[in-house]
N, C-alpha and C positions, 0 to 999 in steps of 0.2 A: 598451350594445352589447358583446359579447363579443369579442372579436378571436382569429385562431390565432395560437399561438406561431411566433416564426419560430426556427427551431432553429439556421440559420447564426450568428446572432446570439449564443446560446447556444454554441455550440460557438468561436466567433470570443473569446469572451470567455475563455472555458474553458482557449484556448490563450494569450492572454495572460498569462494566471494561471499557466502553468506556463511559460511565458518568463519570467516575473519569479525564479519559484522558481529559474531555473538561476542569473540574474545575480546574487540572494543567496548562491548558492555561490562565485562567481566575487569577488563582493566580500567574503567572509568567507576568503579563500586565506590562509593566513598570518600569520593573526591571534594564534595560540598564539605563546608565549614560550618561548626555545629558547637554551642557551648556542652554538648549531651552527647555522647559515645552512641548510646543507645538509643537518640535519636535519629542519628547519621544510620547504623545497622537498620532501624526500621523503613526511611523513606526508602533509603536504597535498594533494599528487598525489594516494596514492594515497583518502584520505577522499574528495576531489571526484571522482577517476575512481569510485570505486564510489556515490556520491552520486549524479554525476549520472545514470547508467545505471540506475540504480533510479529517478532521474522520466523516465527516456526510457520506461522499463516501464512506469510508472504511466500515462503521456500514452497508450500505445500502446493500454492498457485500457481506458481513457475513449475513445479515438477508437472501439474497436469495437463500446464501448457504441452510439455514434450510427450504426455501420455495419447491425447489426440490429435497429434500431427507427428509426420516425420519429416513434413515439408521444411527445407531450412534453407534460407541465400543469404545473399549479404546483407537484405535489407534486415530482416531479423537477426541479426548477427548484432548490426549498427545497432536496433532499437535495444536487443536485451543489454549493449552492453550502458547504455545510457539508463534503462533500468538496474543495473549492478549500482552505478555509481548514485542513483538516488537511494537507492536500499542502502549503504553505507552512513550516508549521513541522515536520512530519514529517522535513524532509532533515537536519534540525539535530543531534537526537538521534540521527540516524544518523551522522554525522559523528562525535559525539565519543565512538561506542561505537567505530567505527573506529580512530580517534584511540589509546582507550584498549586498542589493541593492542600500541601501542608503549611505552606508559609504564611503567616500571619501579619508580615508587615515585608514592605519593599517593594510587594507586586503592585503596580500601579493598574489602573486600567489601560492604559498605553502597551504597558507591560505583556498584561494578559491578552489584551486582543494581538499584538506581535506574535505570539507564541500560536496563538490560534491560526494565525494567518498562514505562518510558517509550516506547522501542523498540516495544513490543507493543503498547500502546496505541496510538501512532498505528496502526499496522500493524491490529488490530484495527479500529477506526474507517474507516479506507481503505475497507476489503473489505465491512462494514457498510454503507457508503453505496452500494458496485457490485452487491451484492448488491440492497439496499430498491431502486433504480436499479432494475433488469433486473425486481423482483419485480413493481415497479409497472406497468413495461412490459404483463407477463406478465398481469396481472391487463387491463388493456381491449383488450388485442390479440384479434383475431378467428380470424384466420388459423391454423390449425393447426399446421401446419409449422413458422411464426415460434413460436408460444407453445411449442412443446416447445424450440425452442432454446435460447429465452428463459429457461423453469423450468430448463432444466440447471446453465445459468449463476447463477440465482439461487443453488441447491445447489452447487454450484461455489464459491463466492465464500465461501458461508457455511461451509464447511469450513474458509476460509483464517480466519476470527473463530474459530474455535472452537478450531484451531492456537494462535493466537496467544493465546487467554488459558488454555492451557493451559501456555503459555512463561510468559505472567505472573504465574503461577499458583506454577511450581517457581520463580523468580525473588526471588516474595516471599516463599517459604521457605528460600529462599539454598541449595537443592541444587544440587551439581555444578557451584559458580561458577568452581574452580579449574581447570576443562577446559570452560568454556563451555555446562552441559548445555541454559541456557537459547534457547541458539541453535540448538544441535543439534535442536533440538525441532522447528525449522522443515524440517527433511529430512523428517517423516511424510508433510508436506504431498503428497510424490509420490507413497506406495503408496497414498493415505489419497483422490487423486482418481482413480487409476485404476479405483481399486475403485469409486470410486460412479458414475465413467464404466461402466466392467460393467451393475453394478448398474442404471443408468439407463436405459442402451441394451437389456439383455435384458428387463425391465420393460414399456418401451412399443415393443417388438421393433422398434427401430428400425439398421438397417443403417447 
Protein backbone atom coordinates (compact mmCIF):
# COMPACT_ATOMS: atom_id res chain seq x y z
CA UNK A 1 0.00 0.00 0.00
CA UNK A 2 1.34 3.38 -1.02
CA UNK A 3 0.95 6.01 1.61
CA UNK A 4 1.09 10.35 0.75
CA UNK A 5 3.74 12.06 2.09
CA UNK A 6 2.88 14.22 4.74
CA UNK A 7 4.93 17.32 4.13
CA UNK A 8 4.47 18.78 7.74
CA UNK A 9 6.57 16.21 8.81
CA UNK A 10 9.07 16.92 6.16
CA UNK A 11 9.11 20.44 6.68
CA UNK A 12 9.02 20.02 10.71
CA UNK A 13 12.20 18.02 10.27
CA UNK A 14 13.69 20.54 7.82
CA UNK A 15 13.34 23.12 10.38
CA UNK A 16 15.03 21.32 12.98
CA UNK A 17 18.00 20.73 10.96
CA UNK A 18 18.53 24.23 10.63
CA UNK A 19 17.85 25.00 14.38
CA UNK A 20 20.59 22.68 14.96
CA UNK A 21 22.87 24.43 12.21
CA UNK A 22 22.26 27.79 14.28
CA UNK A 23 23.33 26.07 17.76
CA UNK A 24 26.70 24.80 15.98
CA UNK A 25 27.44 28.49 15.44
CA UNK A 26 26.55 29.32 18.79
CA UNK A 27 28.73 26.51 20.13
CA UNK A 28 31.62 27.17 17.96
CA UNK A 29 31.74 31.16 19.23
CA UNK A 30 35.13 31.71 20.27
CA UNK A 31 36.78 28.92 19.70
CA UNK A 32 39.87 30.74 17.55
CA UNK A 33 43.02 31.42 19.44
CA UNK A 34 43.64 35.08 20.15
CA UNK A 35 46.48 36.98 22.23
CA UNK A 36 43.25 39.72 22.85
CA UNK A 37 39.87 38.57 24.54
CA UNK A 38 38.42 41.37 22.66
CA UNK A 39 39.75 40.40 19.68
CA UNK A 40 38.32 36.90 19.69
CA UNK A 41 34.53 38.70 21.01
CA UNK A 42 34.80 40.95 17.97
CA UNK A 43 35.74 38.38 14.77
CA UNK A 44 33.44 36.12 16.33
CA UNK A 45 30.44 38.49 16.47
CA UNK A 46 30.94 39.53 13.48
CA UNK A 47 31.63 35.60 11.50
CA UNK A 48 28.22 34.44 13.48
CA UNK A 49 26.27 37.69 12.74
CA UNK A 50 26.89 37.21 9.04
CA UNK A 51 26.67 33.30 9.47
CA UNK A 52 23.76 33.19 10.88
CA UNK A 53 21.73 35.43 8.55
CA UNK A 54 22.94 33.55 5.67
CA UNK A 55 20.87 30.30 7.32
CA UNK A 56 18.01 32.74 8.31
CA UNK A 57 18.36 33.17 4.11
CA UNK A 58 18.75 29.77 3.40
CA UNK A 59 15.71 28.66 5.86
CA UNK A 60 13.54 31.49 4.20
CA UNK A 61 14.19 29.74 0.66
CA UNK A 62 13.51 26.31 1.77
CA UNK A 63 10.35 27.57 3.64
CA UNK A 64 9.04 29.21 0.08
CA UNK A 65 9.97 26.08 -1.51
CA UNK A 66 6.95 24.51 0.52
CA UNK A 67 4.88 27.79 0.15
CA UNK A 68 4.59 27.06 -3.79
CA UNK A 69 4.15 23.56 -4.10
CA UNK A 70 2.54 20.75 -2.14
CA UNK A 71 3.96 18.36 -4.55
CA UNK A 72 6.27 16.00 -2.49
CA UNK A 73 7.85 12.22 -3.40
CA UNK A 74 10.70 10.66 -2.76
CA UNK A 75 12.75 12.18 -5.08
CA UNK A 76 12.55 15.57 -3.09
CA UNK A 77 12.58 13.90 -0.09
CA UNK A 78 16.20 12.32 -1.34
CA UNK A 79 17.30 15.98 -2.63
CA UNK A 80 16.19 18.08 0.48
CA UNK A 81 17.74 15.86 2.62
CA UNK A 82 21.18 16.17 0.83
CA UNK A 83 20.38 19.89 1.00
CA UNK A 84 20.15 19.54 5.11
CA UNK A 85 23.33 17.99 5.12
CA UNK A 86 25.10 20.78 3.02
CA UNK A 87 23.43 23.41 5.05
CA UNK A 88 24.97 21.86 8.22
CA UNK A 89 28.36 22.12 7.27
CA UNK A 90 28.13 25.06 4.65
CA UNK A 91 28.01 27.77 7.65
CA UNK A 92 31.59 26.62 8.68
CA UNK A 93 33.56 27.39 5.71
CA UNK A 94 31.72 30.56 5.81
CA UNK A 95 32.84 31.45 9.05
CA UNK A 96 36.45 30.98 8.61
CA UNK A 97 36.41 32.86 5.13
CA UNK A 98 34.89 35.61 7.29
CA UNK A 99 37.21 34.99 9.96
CA UNK A 100 40.12 35.26 7.30
CA UNK A 101 39.30 38.81 6.96
CA UNK A 102 40.83 39.77 9.87
CA UNK A 103 44.06 37.84 9.89
CA UNK A 104 47.11 39.31 9.10
CA UNK A 105 49.55 36.72 8.83
CA UNK A 106 49.09 32.76 8.15
CA UNK A 107 46.62 33.17 5.24
CA UNK A 108 48.49 32.16 2.32
CA UNK A 109 47.09 32.41 -1.03
CA UNK A 110 46.80 28.71 -1.28
CA UNK A 111 45.00 29.27 1.90
CA UNK A 112 42.52 31.79 0.73
CA UNK A 113 41.72 30.52 -2.61
CA UNK A 114 40.84 26.81 -0.61
CA UNK A 115 38.46 28.60 1.52
CA UNK A 116 37.05 30.35 -1.62
CA UNK A 117 36.79 27.17 -3.29
CA UNK A 118 35.18 25.50 -0.42
CA UNK A 119 32.83 28.46 -0.03
CA UNK A 120 31.50 27.90 -3.57
CA UNK A 121 31.07 24.51 -3.32
CA UNK A 122 28.77 24.46 -0.58
CA UNK A 123 27.20 27.58 -2.19
CA UNK A 124 26.95 25.61 -5.44
CA UNK A 125 25.31 22.48 -4.03
CA UNK A 126 22.78 24.58 -1.93
CA UNK A 127 21.19 26.17 -5.10
CA UNK A 128 21.67 22.70 -6.96
CA UNK A 129 19.42 20.92 -4.73
CA UNK A 130 16.52 24.43 -4.67
CA UNK A 131 16.85 24.29 -8.08
CA UNK A 132 16.45 19.73 -8.82
CA UNK A 133 13.82 20.93 -5.72
CA UNK A 134 11.49 23.30 -7.64
CA UNK A 135 12.54 21.37 -11.04
CA UNK A 136 11.01 18.29 -9.81
CA UNK A 137 8.11 20.16 -8.46
CA UNK A 138 7.84 21.57 -12.04
CA UNK A 139 7.94 18.56 -13.87
CA UNK A 140 4.21 16.74 -12.16
CA UNK A 141 2.62 19.95 -11.32
CA UNK A 142 -0.51 20.35 -13.54
CA UNK A 143 -1.50 23.59 -12.86
CA UNK A 144 -0.21 26.35 -15.20
CA UNK A 145 0.20 29.16 -13.36
CA UNK A 146 1.94 27.08 -10.52
CA UNK A 147 4.37 25.31 -13.13
CA UNK A 148 5.63 28.64 -14.81
CA UNK A 149 6.41 29.90 -11.20
CA UNK A 150 7.87 26.82 -10.55
CA UNK A 151 10.24 26.83 -14.02
CA UNK A 152 11.39 30.35 -13.22
CA UNK A 153 12.62 29.39 -9.96
CA UNK A 154 14.11 26.31 -11.25
CA UNK A 155 16.22 29.04 -13.79
CA UNK A 156 16.55 31.14 -10.95
CA UNK A 157 18.42 29.08 -8.69
CA UNK A 158 20.36 27.53 -11.44
CA UNK A 159 22.01 30.81 -12.22
CA UNK A 160 23.14 30.94 -8.58
CA UNK A 161 25.38 27.17 -9.58
CA UNK A 162 26.51 28.46 -12.46
CA UNK A 163 27.82 31.98 -10.36
CA UNK A 164 29.23 29.98 -8.10
CA UNK A 165 31.46 27.59 -10.01
CA UNK A 166 32.42 30.36 -11.94
CA UNK A 167 33.93 32.01 -8.46
CA UNK A 168 35.40 28.45 -8.06
CA UNK A 169 36.52 28.43 -11.22
CA UNK A 170 38.82 31.92 -10.91
CA UNK A 171 39.53 30.65 -7.20
CA UNK A 172 41.46 27.67 -8.43
CA UNK A 173 43.43 29.71 -10.76
CA UNK A 174 44.14 32.10 -7.81
CA UNK A 175 43.10 35.31 -10.00
CA UNK A 176 42.50 38.48 -8.03
CA UNK A 177 43.00 36.89 -4.59
CA UNK A 178 44.57 39.99 -3.18
CA UNK A 179 41.14 42.20 -3.75
CA UNK A 180 38.78 39.23 -3.37
CA UNK A 181 37.89 38.70 -7.15
CA UNK A 182 36.57 35.57 -6.09
CA UNK A 183 33.90 36.83 -4.09
CA UNK A 184 33.22 39.64 -6.10
CA UNK A 185 32.14 37.28 -8.64
CA UNK A 186 28.94 36.84 -6.52
CA UNK A 187 27.73 40.58 -7.34
CA UNK A 188 26.79 39.20 -11.23
CA UNK A 189 24.30 37.19 -9.50
CA UNK A 190 22.05 40.52 -9.57
CA UNK A 191 22.17 41.79 -13.34
CA UNK A 192 22.58 38.03 -14.27
CA UNK A 193 18.79 37.32 -12.74
CA UNK A 194 17.12 40.38 -13.74
CA UNK A 195 17.92 39.67 -16.99
CA UNK A 196 16.63 36.30 -17.10
CA UNK A 197 13.67 37.67 -15.04
CA UNK A 198 13.10 39.92 -18.54
CA UNK A 199 13.98 37.41 -20.44
CA UNK A 200 11.32 34.99 -18.80
CA UNK A 201 8.62 37.18 -18.31
CA UNK A 202 8.61 38.54 -22.01
CA UNK A 203 9.09 34.89 -23.32
CA UNK A 204 5.77 33.46 -21.73
CA UNK A 205 4.33 37.18 -21.79
CA UNK A 206 3.66 37.03 -18.37
CA UNK A 207 2.67 40.37 -16.45
Amino acid sequence: MKFAHNISRIEAFSDAVFAFAATLLVVSLGVENSDSIIEVDFKSFISFAVSFFVLVMLWYLHYNFFRRTDYMDNTIIAINAVLLFVVLYYVFPLKSLINSWFMTKGMTPNKLASLFELYGIGFALIFLCLSLMYFRAFKKTRHLEQAMTLLFYTRHFAIFVAVALLSIGVAYVQIGLNFGLPGIIYSLLGPFCALHSYLFFKKFKIS
